[in-house]
C-alpha positions in Angstrom: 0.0 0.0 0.0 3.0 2.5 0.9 5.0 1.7 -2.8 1.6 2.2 -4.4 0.5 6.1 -2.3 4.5 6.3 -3.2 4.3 5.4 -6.9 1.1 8.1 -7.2 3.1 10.9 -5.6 5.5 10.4 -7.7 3.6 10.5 -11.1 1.9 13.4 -9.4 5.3 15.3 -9.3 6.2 14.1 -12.6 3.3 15.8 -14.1 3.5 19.0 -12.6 6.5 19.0 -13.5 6.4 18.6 -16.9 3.2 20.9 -17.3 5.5 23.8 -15.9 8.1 22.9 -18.1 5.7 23.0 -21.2 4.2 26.4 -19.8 5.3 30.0 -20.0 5.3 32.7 -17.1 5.0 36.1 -18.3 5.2 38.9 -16.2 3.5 42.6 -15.8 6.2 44.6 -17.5 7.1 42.2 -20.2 3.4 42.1 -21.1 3.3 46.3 -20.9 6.0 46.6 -23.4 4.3 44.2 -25.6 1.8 46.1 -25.5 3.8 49.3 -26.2 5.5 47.9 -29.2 2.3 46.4 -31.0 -0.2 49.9 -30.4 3.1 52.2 -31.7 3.7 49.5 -34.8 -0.1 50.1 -35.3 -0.2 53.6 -35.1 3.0 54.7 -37.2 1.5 52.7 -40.2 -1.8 55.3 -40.0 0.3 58.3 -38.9 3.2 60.5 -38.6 4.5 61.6 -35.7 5.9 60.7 -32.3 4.2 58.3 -30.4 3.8 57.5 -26.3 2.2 54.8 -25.1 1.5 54.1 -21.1 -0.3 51.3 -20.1 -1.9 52.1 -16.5 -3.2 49.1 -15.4 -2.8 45.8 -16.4 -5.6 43.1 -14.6 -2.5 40.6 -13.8 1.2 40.7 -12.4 1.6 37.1 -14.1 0.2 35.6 -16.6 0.9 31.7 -17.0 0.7 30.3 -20.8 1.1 27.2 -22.8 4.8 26.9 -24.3 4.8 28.5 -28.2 5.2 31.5 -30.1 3.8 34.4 -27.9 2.3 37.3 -29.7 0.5 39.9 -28.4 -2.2 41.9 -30.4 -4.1 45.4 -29.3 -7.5 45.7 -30.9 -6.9 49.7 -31.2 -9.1 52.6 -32.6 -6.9 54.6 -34.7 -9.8 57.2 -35.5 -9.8 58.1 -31.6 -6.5 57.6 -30.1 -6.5 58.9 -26.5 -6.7 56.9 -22.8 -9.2 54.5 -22.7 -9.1 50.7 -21.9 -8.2 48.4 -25.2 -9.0 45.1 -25.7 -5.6 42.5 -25.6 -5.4 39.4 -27.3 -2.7 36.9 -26.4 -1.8 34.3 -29.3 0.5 31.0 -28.5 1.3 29.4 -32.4 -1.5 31.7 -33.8 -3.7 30.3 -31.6 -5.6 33.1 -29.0 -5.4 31.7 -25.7 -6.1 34.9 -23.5 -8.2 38.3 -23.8 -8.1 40.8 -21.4 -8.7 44.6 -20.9 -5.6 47.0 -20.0 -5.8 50.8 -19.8 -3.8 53.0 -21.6 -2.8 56.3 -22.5 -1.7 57.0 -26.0 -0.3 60.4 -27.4 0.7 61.4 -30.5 3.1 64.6 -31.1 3.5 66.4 -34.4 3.8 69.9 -36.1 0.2 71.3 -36.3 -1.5 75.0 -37.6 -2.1 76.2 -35.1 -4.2 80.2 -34.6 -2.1 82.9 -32.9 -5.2 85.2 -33.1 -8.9 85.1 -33.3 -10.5 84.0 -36.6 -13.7 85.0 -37.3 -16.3 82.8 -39.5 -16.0 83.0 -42.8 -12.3 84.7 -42.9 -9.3 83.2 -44.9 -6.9 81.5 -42.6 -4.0 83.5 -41.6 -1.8 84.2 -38.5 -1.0 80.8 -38.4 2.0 78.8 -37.0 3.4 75.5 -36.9 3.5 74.0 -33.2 4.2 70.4 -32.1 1.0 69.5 -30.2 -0.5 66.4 -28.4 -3.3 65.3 -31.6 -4.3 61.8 -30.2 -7.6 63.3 -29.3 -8.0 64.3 -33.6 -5.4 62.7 -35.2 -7.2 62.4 -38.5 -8.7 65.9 -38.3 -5.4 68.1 -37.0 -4.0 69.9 -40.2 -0.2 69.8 -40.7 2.7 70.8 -42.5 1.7 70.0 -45.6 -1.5 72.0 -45.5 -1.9 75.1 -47.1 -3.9 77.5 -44.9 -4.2 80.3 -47.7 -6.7 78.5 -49.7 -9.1 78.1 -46.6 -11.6 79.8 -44.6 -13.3 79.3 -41.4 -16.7 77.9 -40.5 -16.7 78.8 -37.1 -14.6 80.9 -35.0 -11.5 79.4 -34.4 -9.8 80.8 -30.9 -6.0 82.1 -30.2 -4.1 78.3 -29.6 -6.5 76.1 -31.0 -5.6 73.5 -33.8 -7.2 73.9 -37.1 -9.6 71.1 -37.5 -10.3 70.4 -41.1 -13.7 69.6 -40.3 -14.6 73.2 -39.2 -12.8 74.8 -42.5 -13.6 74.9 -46.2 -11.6 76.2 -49.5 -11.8 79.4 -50.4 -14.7 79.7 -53.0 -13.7 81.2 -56.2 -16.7 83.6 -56.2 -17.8 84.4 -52.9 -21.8 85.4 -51.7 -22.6 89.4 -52.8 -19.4 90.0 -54.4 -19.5 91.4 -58.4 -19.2 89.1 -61.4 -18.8 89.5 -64.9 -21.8 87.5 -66.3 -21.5 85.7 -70.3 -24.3 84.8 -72.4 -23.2 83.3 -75.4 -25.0 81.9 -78.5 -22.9 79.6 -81.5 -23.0 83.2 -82.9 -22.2 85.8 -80.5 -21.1 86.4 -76.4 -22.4 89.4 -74.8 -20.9 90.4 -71.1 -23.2 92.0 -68.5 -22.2 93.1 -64.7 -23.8 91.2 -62.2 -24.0 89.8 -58.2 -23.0 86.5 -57.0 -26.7 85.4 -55.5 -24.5 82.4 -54.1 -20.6 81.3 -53.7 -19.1 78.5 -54.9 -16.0 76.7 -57.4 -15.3 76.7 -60.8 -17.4 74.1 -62.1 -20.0 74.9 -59.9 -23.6 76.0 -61.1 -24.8 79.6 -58.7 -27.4 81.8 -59.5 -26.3 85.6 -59.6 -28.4 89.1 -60.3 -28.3 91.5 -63.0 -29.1 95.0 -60.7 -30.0 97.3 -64.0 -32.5 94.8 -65.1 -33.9 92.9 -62.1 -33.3 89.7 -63.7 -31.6 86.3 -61.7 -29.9 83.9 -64.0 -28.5 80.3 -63.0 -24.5 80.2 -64.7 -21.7 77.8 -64.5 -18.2 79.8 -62.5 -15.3 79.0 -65.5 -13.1 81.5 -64.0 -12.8 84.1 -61.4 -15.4 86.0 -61.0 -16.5 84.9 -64.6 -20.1 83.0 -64.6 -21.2 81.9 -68.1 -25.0 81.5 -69.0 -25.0 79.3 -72.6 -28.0 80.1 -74.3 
């Protein structure tokens, strides 16, 4: 009775043995620079920039996994980059073995236009400067170096220090609301050229409807040049 309680110890042993041997122990920092590595990687494929990455809290110190090729994968948002708790998949041989949340803060530096003074609505950009700013929070939306402010205008006002967002902007129309035109009408036979008033704004190829003064008369033309509308008749 003794050899046999002594020969089931001993498998006992033997199989906790080799299970630990077969297994892999990974720790809290090794997991956090995993994570590190694989959100950056991510992130420098969408965007340019430097990138930080702190993960805050982890839900382990250890984690213990089956023996393999470890790989660890961040499901991350690149449209909203900013702190928030991401969801962590673990991956032994291509296999996912593990999914956890951790919570981390991600920023993202680069040179942005920034506003040294108040723009009004409607204005053309200008007193603008490039600054390196903390964009996780709009990293699609920040406009940077290789934006050319000139040919925009606000659509709201935009504050001393605040980033131009290229969803509150809009290119500078080639004919702007109220301002004079030279309106065409033109046959196969003949053009004539009348003064008139932009009714509406818009680009060249654009269709606005503008206002002969001396005759009380609206027309609908096509803008083929600056401050040029052309009515075919």
């Amino acid at each position: 009775m003794i050899f046999n309680k002594m020969t089931i110890l001993a498998v006992i042993l033997a199989f906790c043995s080799t299970a630990k041997a077969n297994s892999a122990i990974l720790d809290a920092q090794f997991v956090s620079q995993q994570i590190k590595k694989d959100i950056t990687a991510q992130i420098q494929k969408e965007h340019n920039g430097k990138v930080e990455v702190d993960v805050l809290a982890l839900p382990y110190q250890t984690i213990e996994l089956p023996d393999g090729n470890i790989e660890i994968k961040t499901e991350t948002n690149l449209q909203n980059i900013s702190s928030t708790i991401l969801k962590v998949n673990v991956f032994v041989n291509n296999v996912k073995v593990k999914t956890f949340g951790a919570r981390v803060e991600i920023k993202i530096y680069d040179k942005v236009w920034v506003a040294q003074n108040w723009i009004k609505r409607g204005e053309t950009l200008k007193n603008l400067k490039l600054e390196e700013k903390n964009i996780s929070s709009m990293p699609n939306e920040a406009a940077r170096k290789n934006f050319e402010p000139a040919n925009y205008m606000a659509r709201k006002n935009i504050k001393p220090g605040e980033i131009i967002n290229l969803n509150y902007i809009q290119e500078v129309p080639t004919i702007v609301k109220d301002s004079p035109v030279s309106l065409i009408f033109r046959t196969p036979l003949v053009s004539i050229t009348i003064p008139a008033i932009a009714v509406d704004e818009g680009k060249i190829g654009d269709y606005i409807k503008v206002k002969n003064k001396a005759y009380g008369k609206s027309y609908v033309g096509k803008i083929i040049g600056e401050n040029i509308v052309l009515v075919n008749i």
